[in-house]
Biopython code that builds the backbone (N, CA, C, O; Angstrom):
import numpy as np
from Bio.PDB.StructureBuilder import StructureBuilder

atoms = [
    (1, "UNK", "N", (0.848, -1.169, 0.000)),
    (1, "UNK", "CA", (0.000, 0.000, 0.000)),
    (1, "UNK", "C", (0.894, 1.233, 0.000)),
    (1, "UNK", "O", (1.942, 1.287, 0.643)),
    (2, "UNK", "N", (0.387, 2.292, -0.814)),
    (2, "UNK", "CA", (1.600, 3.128, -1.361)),
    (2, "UNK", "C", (1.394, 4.100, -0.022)),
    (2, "UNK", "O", (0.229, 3.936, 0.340)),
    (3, "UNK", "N", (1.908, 4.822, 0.646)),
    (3, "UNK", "CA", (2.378, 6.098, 1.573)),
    (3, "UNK", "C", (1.166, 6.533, 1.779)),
    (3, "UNK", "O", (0.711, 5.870, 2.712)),
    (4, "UNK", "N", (0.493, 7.197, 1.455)),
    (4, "UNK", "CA", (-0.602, 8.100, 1.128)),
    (4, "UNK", "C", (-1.933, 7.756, 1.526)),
    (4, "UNK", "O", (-2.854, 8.415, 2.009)),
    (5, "UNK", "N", (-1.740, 6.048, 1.063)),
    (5, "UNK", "CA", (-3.110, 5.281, 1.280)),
    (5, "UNK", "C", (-2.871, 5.005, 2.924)),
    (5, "UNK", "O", (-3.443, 5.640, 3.810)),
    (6, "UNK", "N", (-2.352, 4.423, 3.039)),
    (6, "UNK", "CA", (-1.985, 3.888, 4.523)),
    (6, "UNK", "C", (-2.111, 4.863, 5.327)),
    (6, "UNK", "O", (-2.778, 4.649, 6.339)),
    (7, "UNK", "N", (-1.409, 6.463, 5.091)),
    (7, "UNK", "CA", (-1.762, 7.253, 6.361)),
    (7, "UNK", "C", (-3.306, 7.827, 5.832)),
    (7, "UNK", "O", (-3.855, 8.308, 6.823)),
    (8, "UNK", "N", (-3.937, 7.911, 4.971)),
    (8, "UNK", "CA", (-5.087, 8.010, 5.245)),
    (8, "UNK", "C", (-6.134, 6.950, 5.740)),
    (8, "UNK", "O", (-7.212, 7.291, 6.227)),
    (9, "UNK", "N", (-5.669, 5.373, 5.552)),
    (9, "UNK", "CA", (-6.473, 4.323, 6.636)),
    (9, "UNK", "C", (-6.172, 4.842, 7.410)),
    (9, "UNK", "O", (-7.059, 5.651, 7.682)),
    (10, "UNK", "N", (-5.037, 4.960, 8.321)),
    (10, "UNK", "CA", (-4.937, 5.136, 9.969)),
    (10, "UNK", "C", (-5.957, 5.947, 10.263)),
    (10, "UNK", "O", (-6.981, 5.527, 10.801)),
    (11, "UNK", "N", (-5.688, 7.713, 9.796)),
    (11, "UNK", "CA", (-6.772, 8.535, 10.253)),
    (11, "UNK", "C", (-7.850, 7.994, 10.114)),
    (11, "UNK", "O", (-8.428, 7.736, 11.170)),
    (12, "UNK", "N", (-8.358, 7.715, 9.177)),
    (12, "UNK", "CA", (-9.531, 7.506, 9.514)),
    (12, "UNK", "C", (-9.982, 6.120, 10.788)),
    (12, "UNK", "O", (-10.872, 6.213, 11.634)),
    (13, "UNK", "N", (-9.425, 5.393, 10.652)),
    (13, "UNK", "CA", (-9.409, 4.329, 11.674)),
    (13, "UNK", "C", (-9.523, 5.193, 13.034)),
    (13, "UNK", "O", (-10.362, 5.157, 13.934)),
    (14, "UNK", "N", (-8.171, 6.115, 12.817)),
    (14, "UNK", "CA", (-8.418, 6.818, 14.583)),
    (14, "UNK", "C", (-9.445, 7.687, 14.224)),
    (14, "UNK", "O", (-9.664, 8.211, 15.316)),
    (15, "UNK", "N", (-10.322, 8.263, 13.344)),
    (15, "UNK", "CA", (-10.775, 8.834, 13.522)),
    (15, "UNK", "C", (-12.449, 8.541, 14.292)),
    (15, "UNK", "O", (-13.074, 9.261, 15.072)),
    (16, "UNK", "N", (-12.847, 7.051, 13.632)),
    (16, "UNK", "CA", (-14.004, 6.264, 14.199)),
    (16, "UNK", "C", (-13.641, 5.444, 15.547)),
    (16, "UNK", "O", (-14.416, 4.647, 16.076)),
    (17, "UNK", "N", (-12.289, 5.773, 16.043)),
    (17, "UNK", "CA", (-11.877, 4.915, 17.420)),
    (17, "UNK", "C", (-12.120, 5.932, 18.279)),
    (17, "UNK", "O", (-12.767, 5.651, 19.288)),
    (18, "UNK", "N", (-11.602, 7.517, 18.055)),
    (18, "UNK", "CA", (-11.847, 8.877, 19.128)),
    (18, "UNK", "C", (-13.212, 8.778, 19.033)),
    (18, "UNK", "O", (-13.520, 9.451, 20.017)),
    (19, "UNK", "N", (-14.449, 8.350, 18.457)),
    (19, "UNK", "CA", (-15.184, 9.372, 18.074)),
    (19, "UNK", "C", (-16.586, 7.859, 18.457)),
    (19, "UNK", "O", (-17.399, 8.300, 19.270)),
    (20, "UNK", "N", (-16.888, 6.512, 18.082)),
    (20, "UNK", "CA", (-17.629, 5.853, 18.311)),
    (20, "UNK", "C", (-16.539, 4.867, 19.403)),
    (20, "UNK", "O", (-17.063, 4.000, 20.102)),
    (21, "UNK", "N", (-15.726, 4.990, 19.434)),
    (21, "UNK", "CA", (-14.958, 3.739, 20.149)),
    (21, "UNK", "C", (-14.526, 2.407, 19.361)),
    (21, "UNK", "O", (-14.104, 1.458, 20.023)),
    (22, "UNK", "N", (-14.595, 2.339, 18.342)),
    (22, "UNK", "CA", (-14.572, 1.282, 17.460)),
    (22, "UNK", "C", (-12.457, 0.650, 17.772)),
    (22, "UNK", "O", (-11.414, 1.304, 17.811)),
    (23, "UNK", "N", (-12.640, -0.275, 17.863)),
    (23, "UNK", "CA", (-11.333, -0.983, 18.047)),
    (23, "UNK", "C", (-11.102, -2.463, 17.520)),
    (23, "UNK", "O", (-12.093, -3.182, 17.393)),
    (24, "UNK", "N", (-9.956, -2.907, 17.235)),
    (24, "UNK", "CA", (-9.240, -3.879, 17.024)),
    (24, "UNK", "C", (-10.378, -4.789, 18.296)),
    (24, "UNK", "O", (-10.786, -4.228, 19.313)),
    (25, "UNK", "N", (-10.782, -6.530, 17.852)),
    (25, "UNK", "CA", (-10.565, -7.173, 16.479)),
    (25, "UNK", "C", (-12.192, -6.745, 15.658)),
    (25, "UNK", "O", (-13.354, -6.987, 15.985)),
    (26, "UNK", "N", (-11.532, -5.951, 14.374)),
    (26, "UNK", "CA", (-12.914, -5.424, 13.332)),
    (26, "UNK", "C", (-13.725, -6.892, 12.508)),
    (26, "UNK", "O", (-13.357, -7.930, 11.957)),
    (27, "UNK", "N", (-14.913, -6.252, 12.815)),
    (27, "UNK", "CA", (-16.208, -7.592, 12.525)),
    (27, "UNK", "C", (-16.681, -6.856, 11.035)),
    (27, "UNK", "O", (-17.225, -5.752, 10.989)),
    (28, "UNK", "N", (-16.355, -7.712, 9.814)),
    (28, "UNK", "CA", (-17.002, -7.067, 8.419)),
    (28, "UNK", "C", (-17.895, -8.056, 8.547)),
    (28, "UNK", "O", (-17.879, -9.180, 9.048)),
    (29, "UNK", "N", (-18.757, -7.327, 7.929)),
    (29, "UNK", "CA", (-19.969, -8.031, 7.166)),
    (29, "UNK", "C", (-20.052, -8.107, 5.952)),
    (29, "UNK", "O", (-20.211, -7.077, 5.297)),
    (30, "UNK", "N", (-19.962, -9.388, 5.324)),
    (30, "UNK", "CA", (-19.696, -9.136, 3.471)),
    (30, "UNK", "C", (-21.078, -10.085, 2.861)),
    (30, "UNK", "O", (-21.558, -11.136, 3.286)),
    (31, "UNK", "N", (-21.424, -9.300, 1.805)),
    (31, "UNK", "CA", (-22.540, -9.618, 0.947)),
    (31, "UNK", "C", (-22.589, -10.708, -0.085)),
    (31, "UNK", "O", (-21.620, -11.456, -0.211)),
    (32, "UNK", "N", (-23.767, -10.855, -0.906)),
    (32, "UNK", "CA", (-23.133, -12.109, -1.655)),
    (32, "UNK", "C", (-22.619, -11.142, -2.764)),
    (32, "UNK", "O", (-21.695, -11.738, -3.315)),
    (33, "UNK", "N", (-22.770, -10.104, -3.255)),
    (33, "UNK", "CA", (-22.344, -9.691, -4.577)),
    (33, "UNK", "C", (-21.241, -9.377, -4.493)),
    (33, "UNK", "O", (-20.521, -9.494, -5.484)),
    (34, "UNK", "N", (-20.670, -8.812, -3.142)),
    (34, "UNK", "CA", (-19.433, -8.963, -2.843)),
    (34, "UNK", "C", (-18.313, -10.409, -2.657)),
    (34, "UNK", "O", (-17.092, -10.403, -2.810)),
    (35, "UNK", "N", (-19.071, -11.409, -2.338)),
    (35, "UNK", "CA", (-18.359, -12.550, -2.312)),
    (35, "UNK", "C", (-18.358, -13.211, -3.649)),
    (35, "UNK", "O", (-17.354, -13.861, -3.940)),
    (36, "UNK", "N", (-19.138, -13.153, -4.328)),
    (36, "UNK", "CA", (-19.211, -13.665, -6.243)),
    (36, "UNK", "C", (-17.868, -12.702, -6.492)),
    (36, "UNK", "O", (-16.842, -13.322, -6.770)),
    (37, "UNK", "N", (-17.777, -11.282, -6.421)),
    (37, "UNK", "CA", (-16.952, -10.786, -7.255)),
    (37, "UNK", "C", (-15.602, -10.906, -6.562)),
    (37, "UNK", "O", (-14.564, -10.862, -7.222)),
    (38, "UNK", "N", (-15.601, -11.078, -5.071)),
    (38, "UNK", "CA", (-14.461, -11.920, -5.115)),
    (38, "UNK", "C", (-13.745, -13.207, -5.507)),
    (38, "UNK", "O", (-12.537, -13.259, -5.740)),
    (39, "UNK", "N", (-14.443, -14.071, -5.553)),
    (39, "UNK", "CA", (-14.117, -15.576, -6.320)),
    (39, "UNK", "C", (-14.100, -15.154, -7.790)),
    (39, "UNK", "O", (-13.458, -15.840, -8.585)),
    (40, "UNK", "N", (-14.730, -14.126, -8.181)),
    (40, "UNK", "CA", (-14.579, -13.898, -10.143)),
    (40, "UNK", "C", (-13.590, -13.799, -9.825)),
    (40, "UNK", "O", (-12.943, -14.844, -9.897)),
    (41, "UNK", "N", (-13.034, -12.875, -9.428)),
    (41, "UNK", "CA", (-11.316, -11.648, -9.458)),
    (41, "UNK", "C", (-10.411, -12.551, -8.774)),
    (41, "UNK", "O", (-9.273, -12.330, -9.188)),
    (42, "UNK", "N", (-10.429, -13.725, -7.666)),
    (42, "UNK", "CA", (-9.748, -13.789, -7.161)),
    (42, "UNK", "C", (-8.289, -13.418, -6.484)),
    (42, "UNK", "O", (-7.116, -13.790, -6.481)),
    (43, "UNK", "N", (-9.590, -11.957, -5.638)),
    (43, "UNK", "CA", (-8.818, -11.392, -4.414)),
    (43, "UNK", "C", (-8.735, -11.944, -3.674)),
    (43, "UNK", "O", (-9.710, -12.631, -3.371)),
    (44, "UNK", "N", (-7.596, -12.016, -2.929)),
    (44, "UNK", "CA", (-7.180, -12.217, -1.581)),
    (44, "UNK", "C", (-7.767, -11.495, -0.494)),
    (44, "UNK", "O", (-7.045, -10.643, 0.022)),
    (45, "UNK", "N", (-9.084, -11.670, 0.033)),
    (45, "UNK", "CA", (-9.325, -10.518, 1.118)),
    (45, "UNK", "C", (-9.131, -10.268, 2.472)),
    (45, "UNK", "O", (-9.385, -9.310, 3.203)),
    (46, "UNK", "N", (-8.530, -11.554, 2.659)),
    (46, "UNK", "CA", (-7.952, -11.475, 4.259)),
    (46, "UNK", "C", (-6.745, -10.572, 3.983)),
    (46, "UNK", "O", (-6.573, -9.494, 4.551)),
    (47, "UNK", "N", (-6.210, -10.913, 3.385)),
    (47, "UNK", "CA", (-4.657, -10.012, 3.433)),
    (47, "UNK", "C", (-4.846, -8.264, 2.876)),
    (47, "UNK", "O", (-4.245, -7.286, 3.320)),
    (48, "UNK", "N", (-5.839, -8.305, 1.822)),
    (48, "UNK", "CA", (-5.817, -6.629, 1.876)),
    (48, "UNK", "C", (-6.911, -6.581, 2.857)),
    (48, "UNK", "O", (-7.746, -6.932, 2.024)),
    (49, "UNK", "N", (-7.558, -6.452, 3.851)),
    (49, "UNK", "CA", (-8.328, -6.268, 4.863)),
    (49, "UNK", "C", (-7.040, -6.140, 6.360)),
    (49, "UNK", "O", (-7.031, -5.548, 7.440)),
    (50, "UNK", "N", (-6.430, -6.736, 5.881)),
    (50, "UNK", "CA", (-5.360, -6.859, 6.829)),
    (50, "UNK", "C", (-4.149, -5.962, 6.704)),
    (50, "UNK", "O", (-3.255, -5.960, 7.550)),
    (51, "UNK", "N", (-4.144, -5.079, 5.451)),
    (51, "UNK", "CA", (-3.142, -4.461, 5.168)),
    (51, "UNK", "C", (-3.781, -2.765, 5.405)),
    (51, "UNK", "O", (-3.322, -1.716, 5.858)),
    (52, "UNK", "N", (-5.101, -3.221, 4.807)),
    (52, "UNK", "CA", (-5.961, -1.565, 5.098)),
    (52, "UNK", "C", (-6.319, -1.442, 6.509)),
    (52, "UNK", "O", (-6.277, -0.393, 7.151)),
    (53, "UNK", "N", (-6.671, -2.577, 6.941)),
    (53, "UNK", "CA", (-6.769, -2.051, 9.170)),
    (53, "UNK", "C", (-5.741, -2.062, 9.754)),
    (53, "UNK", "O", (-5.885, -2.377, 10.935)),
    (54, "UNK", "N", (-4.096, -1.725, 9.267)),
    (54, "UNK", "CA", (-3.391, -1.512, 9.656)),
    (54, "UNK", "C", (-2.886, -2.722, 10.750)),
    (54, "UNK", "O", (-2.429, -2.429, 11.855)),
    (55, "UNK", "N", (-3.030, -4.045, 10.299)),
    (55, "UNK", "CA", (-2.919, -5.401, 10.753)),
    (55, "UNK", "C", (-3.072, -5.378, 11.816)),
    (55, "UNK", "O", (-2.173, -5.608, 12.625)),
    (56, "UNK", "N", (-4.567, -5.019, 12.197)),
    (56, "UNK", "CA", (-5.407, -5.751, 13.247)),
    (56, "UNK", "C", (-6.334, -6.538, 13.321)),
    (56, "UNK", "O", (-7.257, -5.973, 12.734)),
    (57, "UNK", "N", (-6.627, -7.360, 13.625)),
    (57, "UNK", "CA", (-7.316, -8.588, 13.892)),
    (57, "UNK", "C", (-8.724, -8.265, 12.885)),
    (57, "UNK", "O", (-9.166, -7.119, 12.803)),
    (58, "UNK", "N", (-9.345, -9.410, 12.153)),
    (58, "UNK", "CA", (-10.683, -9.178, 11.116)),
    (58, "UNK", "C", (-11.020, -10.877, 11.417)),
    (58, "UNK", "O", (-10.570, -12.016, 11.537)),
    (59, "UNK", "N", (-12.103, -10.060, 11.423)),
    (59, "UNK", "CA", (-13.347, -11.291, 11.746)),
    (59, "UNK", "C", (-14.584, -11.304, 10.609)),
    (59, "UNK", "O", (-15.722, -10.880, 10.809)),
    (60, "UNK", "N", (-14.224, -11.723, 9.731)),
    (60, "UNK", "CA", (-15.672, -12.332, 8.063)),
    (60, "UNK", "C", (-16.535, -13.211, 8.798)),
    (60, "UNK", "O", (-16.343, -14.287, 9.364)),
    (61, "UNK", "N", (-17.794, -12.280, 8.601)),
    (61, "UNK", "CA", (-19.115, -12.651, 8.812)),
    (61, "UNK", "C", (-20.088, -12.879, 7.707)),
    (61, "UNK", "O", (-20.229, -11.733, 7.279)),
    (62, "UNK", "N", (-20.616, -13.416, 7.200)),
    (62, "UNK", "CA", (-21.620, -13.945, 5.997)),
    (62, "UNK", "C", (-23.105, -14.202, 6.767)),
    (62, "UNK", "O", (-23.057, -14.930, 7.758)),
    (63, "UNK", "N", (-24.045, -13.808, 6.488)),
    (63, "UNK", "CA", (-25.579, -13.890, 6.757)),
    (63, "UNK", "C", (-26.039, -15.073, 5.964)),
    (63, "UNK", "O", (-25.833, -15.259, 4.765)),
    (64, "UNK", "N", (-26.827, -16.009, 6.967)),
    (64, "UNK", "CA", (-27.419, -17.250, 6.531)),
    (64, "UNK", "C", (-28.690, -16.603, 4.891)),
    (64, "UNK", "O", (-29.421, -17.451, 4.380)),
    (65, "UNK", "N", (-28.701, -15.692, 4.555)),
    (65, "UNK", "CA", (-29.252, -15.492, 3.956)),
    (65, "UNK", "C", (-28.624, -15.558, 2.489)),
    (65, "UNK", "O", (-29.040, -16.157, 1.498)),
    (66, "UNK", "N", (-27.361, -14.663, 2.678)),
    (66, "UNK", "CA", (-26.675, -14.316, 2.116)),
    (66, "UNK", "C", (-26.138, -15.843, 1.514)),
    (66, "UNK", "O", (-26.076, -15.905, 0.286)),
    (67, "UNK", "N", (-25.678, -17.288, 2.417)),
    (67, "UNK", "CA", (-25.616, -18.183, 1.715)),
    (67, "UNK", "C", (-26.437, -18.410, 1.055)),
    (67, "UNK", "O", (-26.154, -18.651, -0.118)),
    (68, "UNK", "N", (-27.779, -18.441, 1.462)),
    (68, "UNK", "CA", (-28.680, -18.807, 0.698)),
    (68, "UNK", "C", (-28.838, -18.596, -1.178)),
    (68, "UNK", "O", (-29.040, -19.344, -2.135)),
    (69, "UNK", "N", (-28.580, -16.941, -0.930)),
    (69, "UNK", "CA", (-28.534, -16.178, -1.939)),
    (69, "UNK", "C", (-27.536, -17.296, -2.745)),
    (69, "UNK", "O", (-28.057, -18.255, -3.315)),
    (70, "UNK", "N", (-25.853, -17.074, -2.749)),
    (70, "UNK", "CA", (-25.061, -17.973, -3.380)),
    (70, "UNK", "C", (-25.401, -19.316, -3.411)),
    (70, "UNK", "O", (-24.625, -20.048, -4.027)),
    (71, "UNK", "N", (-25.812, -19.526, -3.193)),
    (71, "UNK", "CA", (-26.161, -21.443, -3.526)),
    (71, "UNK", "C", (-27.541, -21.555, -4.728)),
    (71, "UNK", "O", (-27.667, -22.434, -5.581)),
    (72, "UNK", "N", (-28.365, -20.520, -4.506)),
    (72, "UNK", "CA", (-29.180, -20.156, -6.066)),
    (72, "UNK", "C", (-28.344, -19.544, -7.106)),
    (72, "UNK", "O", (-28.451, -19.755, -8.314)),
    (73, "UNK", "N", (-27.411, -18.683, -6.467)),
    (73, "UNK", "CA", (-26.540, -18.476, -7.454)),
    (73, "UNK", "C", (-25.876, -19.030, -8.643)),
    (73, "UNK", "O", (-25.863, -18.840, -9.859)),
    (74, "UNK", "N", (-25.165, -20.031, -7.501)),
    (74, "UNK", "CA", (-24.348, -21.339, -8.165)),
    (74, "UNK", "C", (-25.037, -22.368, -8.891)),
    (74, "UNK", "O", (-24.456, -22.930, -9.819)),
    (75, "UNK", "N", (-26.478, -22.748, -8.501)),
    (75, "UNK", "CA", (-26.872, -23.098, -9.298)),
    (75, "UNK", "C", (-27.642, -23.103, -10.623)),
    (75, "UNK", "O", (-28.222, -23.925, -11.332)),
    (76, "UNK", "N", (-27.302, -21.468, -10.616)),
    (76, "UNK", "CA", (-28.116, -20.692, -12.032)),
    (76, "UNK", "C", (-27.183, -20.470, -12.658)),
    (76, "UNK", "O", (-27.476, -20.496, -13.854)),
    (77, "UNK", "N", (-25.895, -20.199, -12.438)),
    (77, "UNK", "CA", (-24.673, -20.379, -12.864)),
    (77, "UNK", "C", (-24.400, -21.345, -14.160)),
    (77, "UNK", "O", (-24.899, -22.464, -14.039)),
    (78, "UNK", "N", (-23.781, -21.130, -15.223)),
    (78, "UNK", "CA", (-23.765, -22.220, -16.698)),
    (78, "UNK", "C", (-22.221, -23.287, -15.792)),
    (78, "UNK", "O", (-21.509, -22.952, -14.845)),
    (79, "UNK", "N", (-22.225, -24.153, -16.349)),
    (79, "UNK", "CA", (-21.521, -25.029, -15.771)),
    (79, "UNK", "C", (-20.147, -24.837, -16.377)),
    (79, "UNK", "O", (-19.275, -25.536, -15.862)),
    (80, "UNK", "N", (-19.586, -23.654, -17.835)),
    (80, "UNK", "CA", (-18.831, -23.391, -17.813)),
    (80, "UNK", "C", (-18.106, -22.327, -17.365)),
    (80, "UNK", "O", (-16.911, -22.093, -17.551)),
    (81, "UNK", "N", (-19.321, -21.393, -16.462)),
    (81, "UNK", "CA", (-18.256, -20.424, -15.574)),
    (81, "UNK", "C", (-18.080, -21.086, -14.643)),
    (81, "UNK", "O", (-18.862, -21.935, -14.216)),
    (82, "UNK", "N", (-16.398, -20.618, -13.926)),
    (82, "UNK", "CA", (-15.862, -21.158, -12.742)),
    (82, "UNK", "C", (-15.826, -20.150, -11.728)),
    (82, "UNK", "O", (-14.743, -19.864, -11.218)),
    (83, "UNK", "N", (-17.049, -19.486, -11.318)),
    (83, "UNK", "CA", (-16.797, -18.697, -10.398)),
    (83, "UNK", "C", (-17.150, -19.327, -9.315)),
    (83, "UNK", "O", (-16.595, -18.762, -8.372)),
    (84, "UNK", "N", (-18.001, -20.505, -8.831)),
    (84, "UNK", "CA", (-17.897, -21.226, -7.714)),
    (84, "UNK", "C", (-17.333, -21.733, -7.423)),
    (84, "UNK", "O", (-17.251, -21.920, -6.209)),
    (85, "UNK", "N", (-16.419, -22.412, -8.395)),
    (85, "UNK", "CA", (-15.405, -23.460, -8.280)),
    (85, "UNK", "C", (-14.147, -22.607, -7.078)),
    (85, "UNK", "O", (-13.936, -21.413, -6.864)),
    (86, "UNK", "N", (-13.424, -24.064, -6.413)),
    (86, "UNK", "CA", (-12.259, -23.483, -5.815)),
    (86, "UNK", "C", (-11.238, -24.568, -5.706)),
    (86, "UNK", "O", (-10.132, -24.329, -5.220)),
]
sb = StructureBuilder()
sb.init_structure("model")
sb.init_model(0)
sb.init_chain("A")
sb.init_seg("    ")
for serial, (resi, resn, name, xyz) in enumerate(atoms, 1):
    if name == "N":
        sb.init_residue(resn, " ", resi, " ")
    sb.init_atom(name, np.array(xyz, "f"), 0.0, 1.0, " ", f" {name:<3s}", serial, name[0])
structure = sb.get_structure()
């Protein structure tokens, strides 16, 4: 992460820690359209999640719904995209 980016995570990090109390270990909540377009792209998201909170502890949370959602997904899916596949 280039100079620039990084000291603007921090601030802002301290800025929601002075201000709601928010602290290390951070709980995301990720969606399914967000989790499809990660398996398309295959990002790594523990490690940039880990590089943008300034390597503190992350905890991925997914909503039983949200599986739900991906598993109609996958199976509406043509059997020659590999975006479920792993």
């Amino acid at each position: 992460m280039r100079h620039g980016r990084a000291k603007q995570a921090r601030r802002t990090l301290q800025f929601f820690e002075r201000t709601i109390g928010l602290r290390p270990p951070y709980h995301v909540l990720i969606d399914g359209t967000f989790v499809v377009n990660l398996l398309r792209f295959k990002l790594p998201i523990r490690d940039r999640l880990f590089v943008l909170l300034q390597k503190a502890d992350v905890t991925l949370h997914v909503t039983n719904s949200t599986l739900v959602e991906l598993k109609q997904l996958k199976d509406q899916t043509p059997k020659e995209e590999k975006t479920f596949e792993q």
